[in-house]
N, C-alpha and C positions, 0 to 999 in steps of 0.2 A: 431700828436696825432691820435689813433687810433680810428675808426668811433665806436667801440663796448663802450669805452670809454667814449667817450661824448654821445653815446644813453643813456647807465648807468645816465652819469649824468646828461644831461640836456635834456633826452624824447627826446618831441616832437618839442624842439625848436635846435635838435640836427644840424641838417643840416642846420639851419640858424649858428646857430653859425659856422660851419665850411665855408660856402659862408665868411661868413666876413674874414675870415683867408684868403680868395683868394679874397680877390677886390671886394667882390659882381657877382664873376660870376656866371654862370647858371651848369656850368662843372668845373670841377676836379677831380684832381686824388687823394686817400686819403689811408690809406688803412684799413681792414677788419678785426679783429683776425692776422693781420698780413698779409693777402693777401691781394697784390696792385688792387684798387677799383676802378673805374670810377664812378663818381656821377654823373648824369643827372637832369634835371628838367625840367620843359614843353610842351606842345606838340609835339615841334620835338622830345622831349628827350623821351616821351612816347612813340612818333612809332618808335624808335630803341630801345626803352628796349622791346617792344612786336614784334620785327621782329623775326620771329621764325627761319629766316633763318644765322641769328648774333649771336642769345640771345638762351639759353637752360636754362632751372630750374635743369633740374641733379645736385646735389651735391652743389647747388647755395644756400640754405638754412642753416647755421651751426646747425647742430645737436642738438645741444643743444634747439633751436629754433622750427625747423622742426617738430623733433620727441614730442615734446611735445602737442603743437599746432595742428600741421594735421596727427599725426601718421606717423610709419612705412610703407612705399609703399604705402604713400598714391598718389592720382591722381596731388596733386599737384607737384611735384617734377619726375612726367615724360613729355616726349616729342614726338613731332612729331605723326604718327599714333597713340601710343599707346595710348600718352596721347587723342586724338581724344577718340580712342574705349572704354578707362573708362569712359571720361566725358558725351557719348553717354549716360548715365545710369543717371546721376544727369540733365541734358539736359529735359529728358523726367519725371524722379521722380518732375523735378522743374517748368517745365512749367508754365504759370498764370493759364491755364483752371485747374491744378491740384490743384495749391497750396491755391486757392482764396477759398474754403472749409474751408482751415485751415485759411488765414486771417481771415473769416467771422465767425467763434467760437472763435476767439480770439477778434472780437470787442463786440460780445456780451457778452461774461465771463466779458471784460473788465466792458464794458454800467453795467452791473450786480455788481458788486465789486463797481465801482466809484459810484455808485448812494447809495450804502450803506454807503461808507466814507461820501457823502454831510450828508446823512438823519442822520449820527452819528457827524457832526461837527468834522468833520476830522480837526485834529490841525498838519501838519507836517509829515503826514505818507509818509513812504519812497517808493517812487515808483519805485527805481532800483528793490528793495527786490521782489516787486508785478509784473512786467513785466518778472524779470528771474520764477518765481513761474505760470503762467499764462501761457508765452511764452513757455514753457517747458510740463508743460502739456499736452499743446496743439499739438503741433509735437511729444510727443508719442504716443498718441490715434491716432493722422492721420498718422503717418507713420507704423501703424498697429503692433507696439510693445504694446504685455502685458505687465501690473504692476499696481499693486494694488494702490490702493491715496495714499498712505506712500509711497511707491516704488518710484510713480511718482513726488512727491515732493524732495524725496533725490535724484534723478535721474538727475533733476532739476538742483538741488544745484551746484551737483558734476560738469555737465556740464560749470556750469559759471565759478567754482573754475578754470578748466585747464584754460579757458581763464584769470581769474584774473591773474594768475602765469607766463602768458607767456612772461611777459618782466624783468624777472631775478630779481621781487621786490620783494626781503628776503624772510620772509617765508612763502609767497605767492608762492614762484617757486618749493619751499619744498611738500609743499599742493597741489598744481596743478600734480605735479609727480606723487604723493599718487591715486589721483583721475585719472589722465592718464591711470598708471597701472589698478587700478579698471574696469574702462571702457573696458577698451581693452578685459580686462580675461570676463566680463560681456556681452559682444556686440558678440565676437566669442564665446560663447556657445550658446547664442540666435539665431546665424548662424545655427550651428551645428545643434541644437534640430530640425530647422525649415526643414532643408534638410532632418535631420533624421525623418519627419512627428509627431514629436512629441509635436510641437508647430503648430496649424494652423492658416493661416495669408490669407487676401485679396492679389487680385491679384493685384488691384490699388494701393499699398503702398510701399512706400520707402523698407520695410523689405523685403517685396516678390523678390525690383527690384533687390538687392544686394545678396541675400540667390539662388534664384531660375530664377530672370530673365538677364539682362544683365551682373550681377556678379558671375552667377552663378556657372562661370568656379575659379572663387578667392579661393586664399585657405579661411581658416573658418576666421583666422587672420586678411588679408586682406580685405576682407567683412563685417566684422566688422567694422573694422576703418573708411570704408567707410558710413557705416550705422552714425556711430558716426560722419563723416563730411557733415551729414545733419541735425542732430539732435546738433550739438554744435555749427553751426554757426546763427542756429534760436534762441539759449538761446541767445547766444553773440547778438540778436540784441536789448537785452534791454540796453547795452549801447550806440548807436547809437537814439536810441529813448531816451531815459534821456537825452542825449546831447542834441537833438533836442529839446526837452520842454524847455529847459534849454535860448538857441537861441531865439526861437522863442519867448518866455514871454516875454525877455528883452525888442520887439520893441512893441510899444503902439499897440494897437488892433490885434495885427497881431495871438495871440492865439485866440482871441473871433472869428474869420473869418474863426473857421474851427467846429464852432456850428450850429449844421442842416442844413437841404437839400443845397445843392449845385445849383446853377447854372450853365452853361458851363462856364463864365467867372469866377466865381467864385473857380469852379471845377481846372479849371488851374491854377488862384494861390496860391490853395494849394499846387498841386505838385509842385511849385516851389519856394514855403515857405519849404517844404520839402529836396528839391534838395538841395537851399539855407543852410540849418541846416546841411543838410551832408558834403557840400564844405567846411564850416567856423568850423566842428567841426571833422575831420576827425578820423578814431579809430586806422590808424597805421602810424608811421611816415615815416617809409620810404619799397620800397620791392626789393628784392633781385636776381639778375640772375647772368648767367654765361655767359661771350662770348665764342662764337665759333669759331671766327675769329678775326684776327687783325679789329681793327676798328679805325677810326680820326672822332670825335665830336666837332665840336666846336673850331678846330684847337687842341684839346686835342687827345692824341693818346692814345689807348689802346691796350693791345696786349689777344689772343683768350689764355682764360684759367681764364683771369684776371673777378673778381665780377664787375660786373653793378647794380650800386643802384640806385633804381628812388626817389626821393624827392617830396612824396605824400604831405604832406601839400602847400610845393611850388610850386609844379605844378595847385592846385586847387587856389592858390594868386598869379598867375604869371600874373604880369600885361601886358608883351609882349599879352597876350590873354585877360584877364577878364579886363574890365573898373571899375576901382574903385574897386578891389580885395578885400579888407577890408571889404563892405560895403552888407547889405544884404537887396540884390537886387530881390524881387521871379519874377519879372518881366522880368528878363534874358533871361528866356526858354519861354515866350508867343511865341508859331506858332512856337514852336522845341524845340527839344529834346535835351537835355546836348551833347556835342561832346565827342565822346568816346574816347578821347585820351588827351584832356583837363580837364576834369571832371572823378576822377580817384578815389571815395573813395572807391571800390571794386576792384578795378584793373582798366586795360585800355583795348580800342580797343573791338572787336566782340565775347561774350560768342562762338558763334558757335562753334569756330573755332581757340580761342587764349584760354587766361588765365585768362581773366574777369572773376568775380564769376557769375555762374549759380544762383545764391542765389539771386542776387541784388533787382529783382523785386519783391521776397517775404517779405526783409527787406526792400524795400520802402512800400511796403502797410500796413506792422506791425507799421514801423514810425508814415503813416499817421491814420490809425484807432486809435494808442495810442490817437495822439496828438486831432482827433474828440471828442471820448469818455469822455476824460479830460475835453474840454471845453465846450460839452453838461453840462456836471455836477456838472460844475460853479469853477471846481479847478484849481490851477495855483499854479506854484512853491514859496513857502514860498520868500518876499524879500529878505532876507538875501541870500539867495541862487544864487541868478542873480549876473552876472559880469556887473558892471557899464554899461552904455553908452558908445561906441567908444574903448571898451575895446576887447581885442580877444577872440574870444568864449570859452567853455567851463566851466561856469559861477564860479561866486564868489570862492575863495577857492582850486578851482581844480588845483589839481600842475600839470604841462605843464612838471615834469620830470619823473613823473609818467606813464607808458606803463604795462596795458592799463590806462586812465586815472580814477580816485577812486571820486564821485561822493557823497559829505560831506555830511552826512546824508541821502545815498543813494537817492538824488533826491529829498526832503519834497517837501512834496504839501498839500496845505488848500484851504481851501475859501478865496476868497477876502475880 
């Protein structure tokens, strides 16, 4: 059976069903649109899918995938120095000293919005809709692109639509196309105007870095998409953050423990009620490289040319690493940080210098201000909405074959 196949049909629980077809192993061979495929999963499996001297991203993405999702030449899909010399620009655009501006307009918009739905008896409003609407906002005023509050709302929108579309669900990858191209023809004239001085922009912002500072050698095209793969992976974190509410409500107190002032003990387990929501609710099932070389994994052989896929959900419930894999633990990470090649819902291994997203730290802090904000203001996701006890995350309703996952009444949330 072809791995495109069973993603189509059964998402995120794709590579678990194919482990069963081999014994429950951790590797196999499978294959891709018809390329023969190496599957990997766990921390070994991580540092040879991120060994840059094995594994390349060239041409490792199908097209169909790639171009929708991260654009044309975009930074994901090169290697070696080069890829180094682009990511130089998202490195510095993303740092925390930069991007905590933009968390911190985003927890108060939020504090502002959720204190309005309490004082109105918010019965079920959808907080996917209110996070892509907020989230979006937010990262165009800070990455110093103009647009007027309509602009910035459709802008918004559009942003999430590519990501809804990127896993080939019907006319969602229709839709997502639509908006792809819009973007693209939108984002390089923005380039263009701003070189041609007829847009002026801060020098501190995403826009300046891509137009006139580290991108500034890109054509107008290229630079764009770039600008666009800062501005669409921040929309894309309100599904990550629904998820997380989503997790977190389920276990008894564990949302009320992120209402006012922190303590240090307390401070840490939020992050790692946080972490937790990310491991047990992951946003892509599986990622995708190319060998370079013959490789033997696991007594599995592969040969240089052949795709390497890493098995993101099973690497984060591999229980060769995690104790009690299932089970949510924020207690995991007290006195250290997630291992970066176990704990993979952004990638694996060291932004500096691999293929981890430079992003991660600003979609952990948007996580955690959502989920503060929420329980300052007494809301929590509608019952109906939570997956039982003991059940896999992604709560009540969400279909596990769905990519990305579609979150039933975008997320409701009321009072208790």
């Amino acid at each position: 059976m072809d791995l495109a196949l069973d993603l189509l049909r059964h998402g995120y629980d794709a590579l678990d069903v194919g482990r069963a077809r081999h014994g429950g192993a951790d590797t196999w061979t499978t294959r891709l649109l018809g390329r023969r495929t190496l599957v990997v999963r766990g921390r070994r499996g991580a540092e040879l899918f991120y060994d840059e001297t094995r594994v390349r991203r060239r041409d490792a993405v199908p097209p169909p995938l790639g171009a929708l999702l991260f654009g044309r030449g975009a930074v994901h899909a090169l290697d070696g120095d080069e890829h180094r010399a682009r990511k130089g620009v998202f490195l510095e655009v993303l740092r925390p000293a930069r991007t905590e501006p933009l968390v911190a307009q985003v927890s108060d918009e939020l504090a502002r919005r959720f204190a309005a739905w309490a004082d109105d008896g918010a019965d079920g409003r959808p907080l996917f809709d209110e996070l892509v609407d907020v989230y979006g906002r937010a990262v165009l005023a800070w990455a110093g692109v103009p647009a007027s509050d309509r602009e910035a709302g459709r802008r918004a929108r559009g942003l999430a639509e590519v990501v809804d579309g990127f896993g080939f669900a019907g006319a969602a990858y229709a839709r997502a196309w639509v908006q792809r191209v819009r973007l693209d023809r939108w984002a390089a004239d923005l380039v263009r105007r701003v070189r041609a001085g007829e847009v002026a922009v801060a020098e501190d912002t995403a826009l300046h870095a891509v137009a006139l500072g580290g991108g500034s050698g890109l054509p107008a095209s290229i630079a764009g998409v770039e600008l666009l793969n800062v501005l669409r992976p921040t929309v894309a974190s309100a599904w990550p953050a629904s998820l997380a509410v989503l997790e977190v409500a389920r276990h008894p107190g564990a949302l009320d423990a992120f209402a006012g002032p922190a303590t240090s003990e307390q401070d840490e387990r939020r992050w790692g009620a946080v972490h937790e929501a990310r491991r047990l609710t992951p946003f892509v099932p599986a990622l995708a490289g190319r060998l370079r070389a013959d490789v033997e994994h696991d007594g599995v052989r592969a040969r240089a040319g052949d795709r390497i896929v890493l098995d993101v959900p099973g690497t984060m419930l591999d229980p060769a690493w995690w104790t009690d894999p299932g089970a949510f633990a924020p207690e995991r990470y007290h006195g250290a940080p997630p291992d970066p090649f176990a704990f993979v819902p952004q990638g694996g291994g060291d932004p500096a210098d691999g293929h981890r997203c430079p992003g991660e730290p600003l979609t952990v802090g948007l996580v955690r201000v959502t989920l503060e904000r929420l329980a300052e203001a007494g809301l929590a996701p509608t019952p109906g909405a939570l997956a039982p006890a003991g059940a896999r995350g992604f709560g009540a309703g969400v279909d596990h074959r769905r990519i990305p996952p579609r979150v039933p009444g975008g997320c409701p949330v009321a009072r208790p």
